[in-house]
C-alpha positions in Angstrom: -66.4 13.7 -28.5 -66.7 16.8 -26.6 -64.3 18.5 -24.4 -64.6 21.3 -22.5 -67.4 22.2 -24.7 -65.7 22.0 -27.9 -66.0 18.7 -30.1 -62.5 17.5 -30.5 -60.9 16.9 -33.8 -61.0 13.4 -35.2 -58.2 13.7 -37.1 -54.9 15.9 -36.2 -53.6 17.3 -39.9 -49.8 16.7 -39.0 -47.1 14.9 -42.4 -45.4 11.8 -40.9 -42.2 14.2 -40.8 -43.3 16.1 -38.0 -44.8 12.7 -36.1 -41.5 11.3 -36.2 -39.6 14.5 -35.6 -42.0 15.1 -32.7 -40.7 11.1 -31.1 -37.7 11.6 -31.6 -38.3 15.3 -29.4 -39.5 12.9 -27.1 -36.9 10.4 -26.9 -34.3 13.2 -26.8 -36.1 14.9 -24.1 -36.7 11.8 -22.0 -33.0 11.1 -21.5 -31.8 14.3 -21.5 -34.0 14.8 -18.2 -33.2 11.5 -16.9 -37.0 10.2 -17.0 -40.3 10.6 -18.1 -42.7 13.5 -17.6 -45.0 11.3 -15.8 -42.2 10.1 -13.5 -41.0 13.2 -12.3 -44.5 14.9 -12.2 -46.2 12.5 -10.5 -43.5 9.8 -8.4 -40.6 12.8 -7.9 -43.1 15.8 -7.0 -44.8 13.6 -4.0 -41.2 12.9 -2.9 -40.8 16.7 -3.1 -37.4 16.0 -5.3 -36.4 19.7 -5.8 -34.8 18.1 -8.8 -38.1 16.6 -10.3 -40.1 20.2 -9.5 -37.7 22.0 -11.7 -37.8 19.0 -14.4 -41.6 19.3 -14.4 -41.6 23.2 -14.4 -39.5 22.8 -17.5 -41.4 20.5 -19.2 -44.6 22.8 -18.9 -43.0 25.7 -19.6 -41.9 23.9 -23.2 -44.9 22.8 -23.3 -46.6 25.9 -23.7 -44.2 27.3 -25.4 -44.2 24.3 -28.2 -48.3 24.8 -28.4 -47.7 29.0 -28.9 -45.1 27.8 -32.0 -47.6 25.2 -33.6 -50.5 27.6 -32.9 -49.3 30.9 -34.1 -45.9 30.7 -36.2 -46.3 27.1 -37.7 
């Protein structure tokens, strides 16, 4: 499969530890922002919910900062 140009991995080299650490990330993350990323991205943003912009500015922000971690000091 190709994306962006690049063929994907088939496989993602990750120990069952870090899957289940990573859902639990998840889980945690979920309540503590009262919803999903998906929820506030999509449903909260078109409402304009100043609330759900921050909540989704957070969640990108983690997000890239999770992918610098795994990348670089992982």
């Amino acid at each position: 499969v190709l994306m962006l140009g690049v063929a994907a991995p088939s496989t993602a080299n990750l120990s069952l530890g870090m899957v289940i650490a990573a859902g639990l990330l998840v889980g945690i993350g979920t309540r503590l922002g009262n919803g999903c990323t998906s929820g506030h991205g999509i449903c909260g943003m078109g409402r304009l919910s100043k609330r759900s912009i921050v909540a989704t500015c957070v969640f990108m922000a983690v997000a890239g900062l999770t992918v610098f971690v795994r990348l670089h000091l992982v």
